[in-house]
Jmol script that loads the backbone (N, CA, C; Angstrom):
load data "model"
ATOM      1  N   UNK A   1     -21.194  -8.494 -19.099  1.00  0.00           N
ATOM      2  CA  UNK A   1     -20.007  -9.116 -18.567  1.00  0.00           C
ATOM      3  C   UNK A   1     -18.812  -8.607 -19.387  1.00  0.00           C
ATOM      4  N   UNK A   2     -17.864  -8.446 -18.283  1.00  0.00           N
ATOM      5  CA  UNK A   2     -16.815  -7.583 -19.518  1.00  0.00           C
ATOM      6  C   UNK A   2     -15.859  -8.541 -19.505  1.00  0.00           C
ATOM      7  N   UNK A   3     -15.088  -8.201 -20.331  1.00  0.00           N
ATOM      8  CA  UNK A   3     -13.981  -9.495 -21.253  1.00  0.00           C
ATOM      9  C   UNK A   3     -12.500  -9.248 -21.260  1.00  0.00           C
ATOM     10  N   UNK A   4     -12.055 -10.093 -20.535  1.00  0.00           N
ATOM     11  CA  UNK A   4     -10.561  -9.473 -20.328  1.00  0.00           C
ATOM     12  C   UNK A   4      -9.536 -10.938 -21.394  1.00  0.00           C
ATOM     13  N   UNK A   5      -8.623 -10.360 -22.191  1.00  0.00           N
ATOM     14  CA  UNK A   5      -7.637 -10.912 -22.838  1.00  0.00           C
ATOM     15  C   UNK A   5      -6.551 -11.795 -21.427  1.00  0.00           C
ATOM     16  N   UNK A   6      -6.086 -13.129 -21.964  1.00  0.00           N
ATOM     17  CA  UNK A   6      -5.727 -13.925 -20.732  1.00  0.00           C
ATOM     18  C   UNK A   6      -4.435 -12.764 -20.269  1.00  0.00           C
ATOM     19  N   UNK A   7      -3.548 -12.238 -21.209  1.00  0.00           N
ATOM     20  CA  UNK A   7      -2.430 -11.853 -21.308  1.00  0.00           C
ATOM     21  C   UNK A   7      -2.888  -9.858 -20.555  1.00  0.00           C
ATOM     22  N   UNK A   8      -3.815  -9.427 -20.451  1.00  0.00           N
ATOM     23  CA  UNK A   8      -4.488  -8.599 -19.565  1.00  0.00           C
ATOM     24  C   UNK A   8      -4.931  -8.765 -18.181  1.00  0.00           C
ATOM     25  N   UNK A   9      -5.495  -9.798 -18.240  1.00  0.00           N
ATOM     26  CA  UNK A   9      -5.745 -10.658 -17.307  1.00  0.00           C
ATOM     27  C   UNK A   9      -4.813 -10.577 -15.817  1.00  0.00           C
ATOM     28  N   UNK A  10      -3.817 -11.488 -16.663  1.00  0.00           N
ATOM     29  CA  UNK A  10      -2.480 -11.525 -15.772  1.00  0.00           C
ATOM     30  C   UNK A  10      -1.677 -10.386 -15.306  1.00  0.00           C
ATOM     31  N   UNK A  11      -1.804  -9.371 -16.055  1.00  0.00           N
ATOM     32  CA  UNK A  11      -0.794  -8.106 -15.757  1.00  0.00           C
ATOM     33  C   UNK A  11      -2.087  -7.373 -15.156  1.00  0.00           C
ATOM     34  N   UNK A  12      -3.081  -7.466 -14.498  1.00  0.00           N
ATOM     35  CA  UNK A  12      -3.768  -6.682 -14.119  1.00  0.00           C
ATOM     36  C   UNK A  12      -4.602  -7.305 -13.308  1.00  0.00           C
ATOM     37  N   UNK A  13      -4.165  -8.518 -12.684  1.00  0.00           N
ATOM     38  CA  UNK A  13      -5.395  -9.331 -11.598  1.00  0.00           C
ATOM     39  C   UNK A  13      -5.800  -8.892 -10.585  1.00  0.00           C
ATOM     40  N   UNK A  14      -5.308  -8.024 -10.021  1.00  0.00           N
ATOM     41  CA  UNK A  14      -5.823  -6.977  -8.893  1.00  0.00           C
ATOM     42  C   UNK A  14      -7.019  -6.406  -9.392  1.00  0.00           C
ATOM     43  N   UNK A  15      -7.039  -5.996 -10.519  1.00  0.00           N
ATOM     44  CA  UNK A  15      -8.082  -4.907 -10.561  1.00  0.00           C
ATOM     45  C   UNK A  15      -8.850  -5.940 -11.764  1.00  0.00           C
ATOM     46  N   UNK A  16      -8.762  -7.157 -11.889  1.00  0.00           N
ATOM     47  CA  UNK A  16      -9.802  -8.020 -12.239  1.00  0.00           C
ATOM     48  C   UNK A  16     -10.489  -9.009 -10.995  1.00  0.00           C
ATOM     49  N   UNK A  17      -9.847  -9.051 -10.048  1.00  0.00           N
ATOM     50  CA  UNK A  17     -10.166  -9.568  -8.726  1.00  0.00           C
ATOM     51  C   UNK A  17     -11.617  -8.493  -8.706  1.00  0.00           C
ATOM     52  N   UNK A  18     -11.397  -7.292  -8.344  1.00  0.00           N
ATOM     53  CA  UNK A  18     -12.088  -6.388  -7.493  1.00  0.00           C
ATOM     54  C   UNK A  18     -13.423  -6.039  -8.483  1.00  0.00           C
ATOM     55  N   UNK A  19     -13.087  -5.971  -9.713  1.00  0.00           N
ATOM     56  CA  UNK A  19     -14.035  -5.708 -10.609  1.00  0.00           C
ATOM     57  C   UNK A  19     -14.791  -7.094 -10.693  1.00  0.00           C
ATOM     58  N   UNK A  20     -14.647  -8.245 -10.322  1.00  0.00           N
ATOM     59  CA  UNK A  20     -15.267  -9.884 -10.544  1.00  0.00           C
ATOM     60  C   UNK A  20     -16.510  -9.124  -8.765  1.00  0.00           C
ATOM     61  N   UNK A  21     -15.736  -8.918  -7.850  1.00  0.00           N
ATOM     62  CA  UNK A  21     -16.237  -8.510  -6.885  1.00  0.00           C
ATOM     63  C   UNK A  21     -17.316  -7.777  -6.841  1.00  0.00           C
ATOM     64  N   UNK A  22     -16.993  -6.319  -7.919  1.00  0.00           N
ATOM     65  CA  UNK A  22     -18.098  -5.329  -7.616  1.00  0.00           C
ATOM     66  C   UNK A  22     -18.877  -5.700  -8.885  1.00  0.00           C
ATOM     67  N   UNK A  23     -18.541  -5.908  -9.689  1.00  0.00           N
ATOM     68  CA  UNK A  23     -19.550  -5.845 -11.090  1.00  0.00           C
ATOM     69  C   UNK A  23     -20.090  -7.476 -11.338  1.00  0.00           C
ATOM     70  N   UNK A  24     -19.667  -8.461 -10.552  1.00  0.00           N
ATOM     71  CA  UNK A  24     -20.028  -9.686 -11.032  1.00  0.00           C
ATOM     72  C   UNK A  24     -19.163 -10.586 -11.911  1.00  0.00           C
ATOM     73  N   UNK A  25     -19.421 -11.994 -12.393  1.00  0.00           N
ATOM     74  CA  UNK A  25     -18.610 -12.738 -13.228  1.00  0.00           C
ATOM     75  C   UNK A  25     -17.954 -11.751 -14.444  1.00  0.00           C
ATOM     76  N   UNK A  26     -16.529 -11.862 -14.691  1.00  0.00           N
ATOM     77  CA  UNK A  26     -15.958 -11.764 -15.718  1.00  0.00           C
ATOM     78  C   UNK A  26     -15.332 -12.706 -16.992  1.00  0.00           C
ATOM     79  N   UNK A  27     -15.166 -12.473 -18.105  1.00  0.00           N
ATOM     80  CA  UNK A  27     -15.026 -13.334 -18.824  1.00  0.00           C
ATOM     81  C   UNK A  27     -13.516 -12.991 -19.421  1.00  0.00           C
ATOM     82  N   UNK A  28     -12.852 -14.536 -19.192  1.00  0.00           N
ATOM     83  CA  UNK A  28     -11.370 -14.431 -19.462  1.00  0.00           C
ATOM     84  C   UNK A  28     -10.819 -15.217 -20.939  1.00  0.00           C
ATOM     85  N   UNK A  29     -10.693 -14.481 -21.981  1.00  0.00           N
ATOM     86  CA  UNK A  29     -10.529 -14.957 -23.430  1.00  0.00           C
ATOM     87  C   UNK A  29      -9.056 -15.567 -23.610  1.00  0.00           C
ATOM     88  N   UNK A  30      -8.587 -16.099 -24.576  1.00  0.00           N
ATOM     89  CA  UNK A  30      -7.184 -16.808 -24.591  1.00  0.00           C
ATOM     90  C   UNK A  30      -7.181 -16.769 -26.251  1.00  0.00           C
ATOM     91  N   UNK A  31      -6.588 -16.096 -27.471  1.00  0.00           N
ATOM     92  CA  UNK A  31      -6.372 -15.984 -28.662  1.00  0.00           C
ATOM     93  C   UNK A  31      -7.511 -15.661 -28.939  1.00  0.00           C
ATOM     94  N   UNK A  32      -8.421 -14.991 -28.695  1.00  0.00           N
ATOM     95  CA  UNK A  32      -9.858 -14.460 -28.725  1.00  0.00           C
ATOM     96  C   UNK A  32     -10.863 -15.491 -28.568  1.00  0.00           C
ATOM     97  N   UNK A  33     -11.120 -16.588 -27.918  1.00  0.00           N
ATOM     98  CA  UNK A  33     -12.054 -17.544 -27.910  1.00  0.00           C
ATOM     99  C   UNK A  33     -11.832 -17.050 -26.058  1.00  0.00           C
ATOM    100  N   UNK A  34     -13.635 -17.152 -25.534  1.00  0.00           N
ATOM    101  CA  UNK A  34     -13.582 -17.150 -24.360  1.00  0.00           C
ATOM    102  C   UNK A  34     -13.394 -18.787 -23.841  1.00  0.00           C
ATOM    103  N   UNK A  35     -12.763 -18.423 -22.268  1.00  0.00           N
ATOM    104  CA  UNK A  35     -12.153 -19.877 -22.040  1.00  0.00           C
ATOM    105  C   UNK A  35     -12.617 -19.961 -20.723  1.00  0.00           C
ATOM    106  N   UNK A  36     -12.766 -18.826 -19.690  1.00  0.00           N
ATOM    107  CA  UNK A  36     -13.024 -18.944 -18.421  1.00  0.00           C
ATOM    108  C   UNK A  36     -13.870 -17.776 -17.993  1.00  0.00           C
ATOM    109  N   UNK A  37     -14.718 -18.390 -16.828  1.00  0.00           N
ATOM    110  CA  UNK A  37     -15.336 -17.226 -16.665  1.00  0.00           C
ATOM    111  C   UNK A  37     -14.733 -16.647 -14.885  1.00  0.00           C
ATOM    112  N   UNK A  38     -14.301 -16.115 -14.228  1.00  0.00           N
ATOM    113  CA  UNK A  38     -14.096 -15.756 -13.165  1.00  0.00           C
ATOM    114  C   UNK A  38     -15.501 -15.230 -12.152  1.00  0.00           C
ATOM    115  N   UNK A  39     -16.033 -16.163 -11.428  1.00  0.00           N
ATOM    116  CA  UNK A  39     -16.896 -15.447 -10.419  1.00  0.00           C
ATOM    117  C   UNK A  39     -16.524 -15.304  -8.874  1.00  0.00           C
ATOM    118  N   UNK A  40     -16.815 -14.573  -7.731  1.00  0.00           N
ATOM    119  CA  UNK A  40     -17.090 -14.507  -6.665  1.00  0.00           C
ATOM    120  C   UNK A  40     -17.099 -15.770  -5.846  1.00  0.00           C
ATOM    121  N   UNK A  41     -16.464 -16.454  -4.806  1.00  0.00           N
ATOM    122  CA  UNK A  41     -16.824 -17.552  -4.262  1.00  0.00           C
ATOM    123  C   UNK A  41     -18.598 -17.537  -3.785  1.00  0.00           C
ATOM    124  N   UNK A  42     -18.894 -16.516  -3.392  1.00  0.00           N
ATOM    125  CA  UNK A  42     -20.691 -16.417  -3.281  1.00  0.00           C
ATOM    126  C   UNK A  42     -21.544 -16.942  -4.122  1.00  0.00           C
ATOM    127  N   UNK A  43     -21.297 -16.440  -5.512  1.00  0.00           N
ATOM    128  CA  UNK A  43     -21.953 -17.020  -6.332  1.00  0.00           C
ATOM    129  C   UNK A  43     -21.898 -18.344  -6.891  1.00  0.00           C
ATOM    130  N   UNK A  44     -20.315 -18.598  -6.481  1.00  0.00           N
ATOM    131  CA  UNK A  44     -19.922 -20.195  -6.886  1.00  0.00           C
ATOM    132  C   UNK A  44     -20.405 -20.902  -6.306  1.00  0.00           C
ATOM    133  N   UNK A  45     -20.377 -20.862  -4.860  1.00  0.00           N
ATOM    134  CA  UNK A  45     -21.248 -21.582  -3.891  1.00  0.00           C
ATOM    135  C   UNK A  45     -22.666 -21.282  -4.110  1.00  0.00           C
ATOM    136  N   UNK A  46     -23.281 -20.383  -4.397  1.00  0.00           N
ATOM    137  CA  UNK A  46     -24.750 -20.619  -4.690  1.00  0.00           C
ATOM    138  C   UNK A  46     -25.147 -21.421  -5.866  1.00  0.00           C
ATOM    139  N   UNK A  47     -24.350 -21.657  -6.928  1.00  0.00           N
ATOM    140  CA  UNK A  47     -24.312 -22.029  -8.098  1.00  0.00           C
ATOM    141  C   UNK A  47     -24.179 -23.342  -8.307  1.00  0.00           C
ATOM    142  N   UNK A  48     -23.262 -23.994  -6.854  1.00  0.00           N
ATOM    143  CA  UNK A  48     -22.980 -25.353  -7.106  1.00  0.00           C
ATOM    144  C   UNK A  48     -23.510 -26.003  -5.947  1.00  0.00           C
ATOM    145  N   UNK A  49     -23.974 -25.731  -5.120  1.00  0.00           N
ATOM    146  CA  UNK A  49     -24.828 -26.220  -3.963  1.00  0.00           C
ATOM    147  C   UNK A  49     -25.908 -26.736  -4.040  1.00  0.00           C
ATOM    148  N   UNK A  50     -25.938 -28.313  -3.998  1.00  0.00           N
ATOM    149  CA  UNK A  50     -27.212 -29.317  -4.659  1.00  0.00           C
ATOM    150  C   UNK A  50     -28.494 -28.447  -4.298  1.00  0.00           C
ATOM    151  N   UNK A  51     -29.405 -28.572  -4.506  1.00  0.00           N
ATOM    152  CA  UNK A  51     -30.684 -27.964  -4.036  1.00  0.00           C
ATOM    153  C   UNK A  51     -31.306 -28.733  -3.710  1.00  0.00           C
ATOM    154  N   UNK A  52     -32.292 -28.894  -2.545  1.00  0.00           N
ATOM    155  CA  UNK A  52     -33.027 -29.609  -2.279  1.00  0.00           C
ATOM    156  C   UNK A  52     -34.199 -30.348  -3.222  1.00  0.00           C
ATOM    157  N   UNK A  53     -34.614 -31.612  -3.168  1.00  0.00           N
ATOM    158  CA  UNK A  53     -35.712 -31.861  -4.130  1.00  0.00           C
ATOM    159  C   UNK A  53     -37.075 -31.753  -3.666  1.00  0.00           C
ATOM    160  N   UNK A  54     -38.070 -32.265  -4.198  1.00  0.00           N
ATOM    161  CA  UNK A  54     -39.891 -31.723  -3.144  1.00  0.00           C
ATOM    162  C   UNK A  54     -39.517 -33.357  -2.500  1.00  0.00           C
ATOM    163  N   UNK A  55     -39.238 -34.359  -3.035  1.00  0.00           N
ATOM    164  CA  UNK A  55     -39.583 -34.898  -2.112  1.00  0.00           C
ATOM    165  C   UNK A  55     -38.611 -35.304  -0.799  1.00  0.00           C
ATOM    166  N   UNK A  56     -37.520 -34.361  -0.898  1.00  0.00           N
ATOM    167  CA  UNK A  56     -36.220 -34.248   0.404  1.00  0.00           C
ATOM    168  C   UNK A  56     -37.232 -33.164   1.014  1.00  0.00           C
ATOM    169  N   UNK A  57     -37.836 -32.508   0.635  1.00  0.00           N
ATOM    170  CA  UNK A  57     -38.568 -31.437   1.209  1.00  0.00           C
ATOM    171  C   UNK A  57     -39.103 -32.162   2.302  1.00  0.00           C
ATOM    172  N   UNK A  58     -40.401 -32.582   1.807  1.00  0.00           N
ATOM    173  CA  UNK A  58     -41.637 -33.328   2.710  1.00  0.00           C
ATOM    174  C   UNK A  58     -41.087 -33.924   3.696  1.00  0.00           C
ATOM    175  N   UNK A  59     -39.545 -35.266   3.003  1.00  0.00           N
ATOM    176  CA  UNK A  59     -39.405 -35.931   4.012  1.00  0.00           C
ATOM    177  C   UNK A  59     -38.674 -35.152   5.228  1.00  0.00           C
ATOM    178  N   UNK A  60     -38.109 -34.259   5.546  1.00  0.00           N
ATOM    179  CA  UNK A  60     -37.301 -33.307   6.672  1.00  0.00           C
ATOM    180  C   UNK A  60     -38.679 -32.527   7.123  1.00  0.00           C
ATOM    181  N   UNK A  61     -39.603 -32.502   6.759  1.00  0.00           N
ATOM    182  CA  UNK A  61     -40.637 -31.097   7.238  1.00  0.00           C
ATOM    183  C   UNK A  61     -41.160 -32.466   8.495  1.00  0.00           C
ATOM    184  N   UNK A  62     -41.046 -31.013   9.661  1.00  0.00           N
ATOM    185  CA  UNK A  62     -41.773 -31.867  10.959  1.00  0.00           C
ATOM    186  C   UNK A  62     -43.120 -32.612  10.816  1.00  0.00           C
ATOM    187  N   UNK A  63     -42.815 -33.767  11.659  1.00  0.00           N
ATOM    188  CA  UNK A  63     -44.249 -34.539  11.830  1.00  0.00           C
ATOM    189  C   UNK A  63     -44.979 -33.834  12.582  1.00  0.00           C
ATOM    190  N   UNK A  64     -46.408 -33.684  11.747  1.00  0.00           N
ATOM    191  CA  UNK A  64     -46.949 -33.522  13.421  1.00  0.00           C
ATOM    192  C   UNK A  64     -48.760 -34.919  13.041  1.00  0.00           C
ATOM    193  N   UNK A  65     -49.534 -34.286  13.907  1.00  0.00           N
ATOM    194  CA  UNK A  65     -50.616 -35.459  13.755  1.00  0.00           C
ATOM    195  C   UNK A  65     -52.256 -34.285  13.546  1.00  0.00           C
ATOM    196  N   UNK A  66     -52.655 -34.941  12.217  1.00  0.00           N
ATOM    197  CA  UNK A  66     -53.798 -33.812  12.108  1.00  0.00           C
ATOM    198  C   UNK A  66     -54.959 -34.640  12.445  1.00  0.00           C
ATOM    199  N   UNK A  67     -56.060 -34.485  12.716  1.00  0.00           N
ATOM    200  CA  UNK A  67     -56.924 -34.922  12.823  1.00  0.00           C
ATOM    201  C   UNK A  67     -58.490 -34.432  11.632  1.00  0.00           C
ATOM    202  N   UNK A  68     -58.161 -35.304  11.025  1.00  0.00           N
ATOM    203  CA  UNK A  68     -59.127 -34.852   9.523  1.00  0.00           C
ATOM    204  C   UNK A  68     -60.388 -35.048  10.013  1.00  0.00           C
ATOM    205  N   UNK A  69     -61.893 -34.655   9.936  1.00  0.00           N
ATOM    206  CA  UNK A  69     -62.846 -35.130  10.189  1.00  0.00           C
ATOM    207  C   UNK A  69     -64.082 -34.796   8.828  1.00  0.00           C
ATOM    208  N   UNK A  70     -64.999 -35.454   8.799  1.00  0.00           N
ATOM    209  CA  UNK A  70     -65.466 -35.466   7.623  1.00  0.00           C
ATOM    210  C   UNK A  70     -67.389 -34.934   8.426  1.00  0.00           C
ATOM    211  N   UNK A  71     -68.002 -33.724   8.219  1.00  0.00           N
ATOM    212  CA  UNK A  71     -69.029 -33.784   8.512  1.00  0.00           C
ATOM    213  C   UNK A  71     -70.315 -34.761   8.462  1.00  0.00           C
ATOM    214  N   UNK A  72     -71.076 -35.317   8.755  1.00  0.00           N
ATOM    215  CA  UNK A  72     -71.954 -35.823   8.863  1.00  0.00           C
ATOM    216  C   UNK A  72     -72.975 -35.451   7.616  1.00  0.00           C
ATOM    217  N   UNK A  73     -72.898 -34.631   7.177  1.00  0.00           N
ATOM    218  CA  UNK A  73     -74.150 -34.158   6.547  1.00  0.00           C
ATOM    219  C   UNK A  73     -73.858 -34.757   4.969  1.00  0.00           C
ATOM    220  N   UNK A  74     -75.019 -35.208   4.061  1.00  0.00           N
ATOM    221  CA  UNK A  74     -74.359 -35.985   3.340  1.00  0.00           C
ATOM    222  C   UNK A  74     -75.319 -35.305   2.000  1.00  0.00           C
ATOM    223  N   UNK A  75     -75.268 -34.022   2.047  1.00  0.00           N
ATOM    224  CA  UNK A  75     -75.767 -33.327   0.937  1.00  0.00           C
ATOM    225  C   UNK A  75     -77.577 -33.054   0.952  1.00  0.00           C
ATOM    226  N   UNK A  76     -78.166 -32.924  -0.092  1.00  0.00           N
ATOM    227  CA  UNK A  76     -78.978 -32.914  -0.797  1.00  0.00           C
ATOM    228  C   UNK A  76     -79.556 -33.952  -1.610  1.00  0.00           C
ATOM    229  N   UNK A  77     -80.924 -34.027  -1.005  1.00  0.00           N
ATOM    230  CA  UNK A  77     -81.806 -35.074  -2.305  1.00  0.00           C
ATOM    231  C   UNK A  77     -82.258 -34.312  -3.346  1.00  0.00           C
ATOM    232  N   UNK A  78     -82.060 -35.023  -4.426  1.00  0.00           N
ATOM    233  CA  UNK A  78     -82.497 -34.503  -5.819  1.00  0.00           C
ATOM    234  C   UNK A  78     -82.876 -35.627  -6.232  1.00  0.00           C
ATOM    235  N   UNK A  79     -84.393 -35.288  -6.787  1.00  0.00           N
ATOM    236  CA  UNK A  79     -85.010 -36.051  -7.775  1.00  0.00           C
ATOM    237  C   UNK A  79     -85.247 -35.746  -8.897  1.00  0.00           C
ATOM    238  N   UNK A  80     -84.648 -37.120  -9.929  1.00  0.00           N
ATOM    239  CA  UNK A  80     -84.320 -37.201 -11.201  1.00  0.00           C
ATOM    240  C   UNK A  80     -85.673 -37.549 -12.144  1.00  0.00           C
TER     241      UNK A  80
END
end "model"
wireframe off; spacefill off
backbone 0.3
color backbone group
């Protein structure tokens, strides 16, 4: 991630726009401490978009009706 000075930043946001674009998040420093990071609305939205949980999962997955059946056969005799 490359690192742009705030005061660079500003005199050059065009070509920190396009570079956030092609190369990914950039990092925007202020008296040399980083302070912001600049990403892509794509990634922001992937980044902040709740995620589903397992059990929001199950409950939205279609009903349907199974019919379980259990064979008849009830093993093997063994004598102990």
């Amino acid at each position: 991630m490359r690192s742009w000075s705030l005061q660079n930043a500003k005199a050059r946001f065009s070509e920190l726009v396009n570079t956030c674009l092609e190369n990914g998040p950039q990092m925007v420093t202020r008296h040399g401490h980083d302070t912001v990071v600049m990403i892509a609305v794509k990634e922001f939205q992937q980044i902040t978009t709740p995620r589903q949980g397992l059990g929001d999962f199950f409950l939205s997955a279609p009903r349907v009706e199974l019919e379980i059946g259990r064979p008849g056969d009830t093993g093997r005799d063994i004598s102990l």
